[in-house]
C-alpha positions in Angstrom: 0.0 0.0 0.0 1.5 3.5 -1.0 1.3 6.3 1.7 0.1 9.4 0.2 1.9 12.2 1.1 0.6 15.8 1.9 2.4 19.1 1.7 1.2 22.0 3.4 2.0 25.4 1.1 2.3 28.2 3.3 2.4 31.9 2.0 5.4 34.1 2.8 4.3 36.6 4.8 2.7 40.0 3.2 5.5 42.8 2.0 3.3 44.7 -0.3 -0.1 46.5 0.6 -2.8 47.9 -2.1 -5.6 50.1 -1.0 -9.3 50.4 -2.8 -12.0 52.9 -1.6 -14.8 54.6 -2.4 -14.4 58.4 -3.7 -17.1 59.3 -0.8 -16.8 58.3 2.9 -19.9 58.0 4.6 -20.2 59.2 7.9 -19.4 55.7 9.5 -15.9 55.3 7.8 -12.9 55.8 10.8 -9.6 57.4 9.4 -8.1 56.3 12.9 -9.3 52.6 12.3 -7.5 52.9 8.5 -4.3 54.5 10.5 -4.5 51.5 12.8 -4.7 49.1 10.0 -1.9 50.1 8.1 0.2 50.3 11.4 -0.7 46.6 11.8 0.3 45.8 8.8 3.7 47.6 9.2 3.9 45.9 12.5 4.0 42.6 10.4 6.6 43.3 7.5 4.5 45.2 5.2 6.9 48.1 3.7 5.4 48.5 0.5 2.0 50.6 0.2 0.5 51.3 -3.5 -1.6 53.6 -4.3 -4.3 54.8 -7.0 -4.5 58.7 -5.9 -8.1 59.0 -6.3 -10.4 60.9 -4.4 -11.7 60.3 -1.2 -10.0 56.8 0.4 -7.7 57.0 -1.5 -5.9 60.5 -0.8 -6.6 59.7 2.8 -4.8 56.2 3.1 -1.9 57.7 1.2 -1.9 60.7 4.0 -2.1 58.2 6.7 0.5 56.2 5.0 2.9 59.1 5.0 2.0 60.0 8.6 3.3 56.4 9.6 6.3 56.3 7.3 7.6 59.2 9.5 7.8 57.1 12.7 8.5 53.9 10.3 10.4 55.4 7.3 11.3 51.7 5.8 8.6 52.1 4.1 7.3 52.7 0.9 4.6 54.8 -0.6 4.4 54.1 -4.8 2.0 56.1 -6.4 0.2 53.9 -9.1 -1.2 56.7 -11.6 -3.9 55.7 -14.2 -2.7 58.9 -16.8 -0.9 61.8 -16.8 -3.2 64.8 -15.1 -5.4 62.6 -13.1 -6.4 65.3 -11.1 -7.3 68.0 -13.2 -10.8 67.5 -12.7 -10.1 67.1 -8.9 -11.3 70.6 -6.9 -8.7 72.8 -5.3 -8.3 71.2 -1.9 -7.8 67.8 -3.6 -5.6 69.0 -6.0 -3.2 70.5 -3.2 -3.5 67.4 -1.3 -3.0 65.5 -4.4 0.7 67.2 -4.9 1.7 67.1 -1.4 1.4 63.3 -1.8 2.8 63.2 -4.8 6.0 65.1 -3.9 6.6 63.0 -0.5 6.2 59.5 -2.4 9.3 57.2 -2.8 8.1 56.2 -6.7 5.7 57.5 -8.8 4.4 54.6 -12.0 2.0 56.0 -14.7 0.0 53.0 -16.3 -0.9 54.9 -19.3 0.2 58.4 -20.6 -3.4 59.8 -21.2 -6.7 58.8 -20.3 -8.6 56.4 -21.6 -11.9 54.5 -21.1 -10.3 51.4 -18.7 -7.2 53.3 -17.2 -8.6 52.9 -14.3 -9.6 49.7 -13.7 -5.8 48.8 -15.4 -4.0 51.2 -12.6 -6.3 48.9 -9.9 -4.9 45.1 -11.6 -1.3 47.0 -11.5 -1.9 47.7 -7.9 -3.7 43.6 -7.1 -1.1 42.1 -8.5 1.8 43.7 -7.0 -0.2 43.4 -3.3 0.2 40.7 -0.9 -2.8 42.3 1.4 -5.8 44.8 0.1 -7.1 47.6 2.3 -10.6 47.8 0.8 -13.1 50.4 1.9 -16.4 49.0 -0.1 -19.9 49.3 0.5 -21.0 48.7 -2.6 -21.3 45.7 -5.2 -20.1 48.1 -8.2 -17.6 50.6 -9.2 -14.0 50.7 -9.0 -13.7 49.4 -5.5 -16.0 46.5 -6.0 -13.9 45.4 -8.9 -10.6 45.6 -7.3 -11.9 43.9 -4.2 -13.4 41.0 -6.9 -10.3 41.1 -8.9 -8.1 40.3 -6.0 -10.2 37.9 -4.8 -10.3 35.8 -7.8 -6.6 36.2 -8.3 -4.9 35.8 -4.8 -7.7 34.3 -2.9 -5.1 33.0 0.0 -4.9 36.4 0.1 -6.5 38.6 3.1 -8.3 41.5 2.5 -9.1 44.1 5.1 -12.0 46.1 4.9 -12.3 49.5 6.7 
């Protein structure tokens, strides 16, 4: 009789973090429980955070992000642009915020050089599959965050995802 022989595959653990949010926070969403999340995370061995630079969650994680990296700065804050002038349709404060972030980043990765219909969702599979762990703000079954939570689902589902 031939034994059968089982092997266990354990992940390495997470290095690289991508975060996926609504443009709007609702009144319910905790900027101090997103802080605290992304500390955890550093706490483990994460040193790499991407990020899509869109309104809302997004801006805000990368803030917190660079907030951290000044107690922590191992890490890494890349900037995963969709096309060149993302935010031109963003409205002053945002705009400011935007290049704040963008001037305090380690790297800075366009996905396309202009816009077009997709560049967004392709900045979001750049982010996915570069990320061992997603930060996901998502409270609803469509729209960018939906689809990046889905996409990373069905490509790293050993993968954890923490939502916010």
């Amino acid at each position: 009789m031939q034994q059968l022989e089982i092997f266990t595959t354990e992940l390495p653990p997470p290095k690289s973090c991508a975060f996926t949010g609504h443009r709007v926070l609702t009144d319910g969403f905790s900027p101090r429980k997103l802080k605290k999340e992304i500390k955890k995370l550093i706490l483990q061995g994460v040193d790499t955070f991407y990020n899509g630079m869109a309104m809302g969650f997004d801006l805000l994680a990368a803030e917190k992000t660079l907030e951290l990296k000044k107690k922590y700065p191992n890490i890494r804050l890349i900037l995963c642009i969709p096309c060149y002038e993302q935010e031109k349709n963003f409205c002053q404060k945002d705009k400011d915020r935007y290049a704040a972030i963008y001037k305090k980043a380690d790297e800075r990765v366009y996905v396309a050089d202009a816009y077009y219909r997709g560049c967004m969702q392709a900045r979001n599979r750049y982010m996915a599959d570069r990320a061992d762990v997603l930060i996901a703000y998502c409270e609803k079954s469509e729209g960018g965050a939906a689809y990046t939570v889905n996409y990373f689902k069905k490509t790293k589902p050993q993968r954890e995802i923490i939502f916010v």
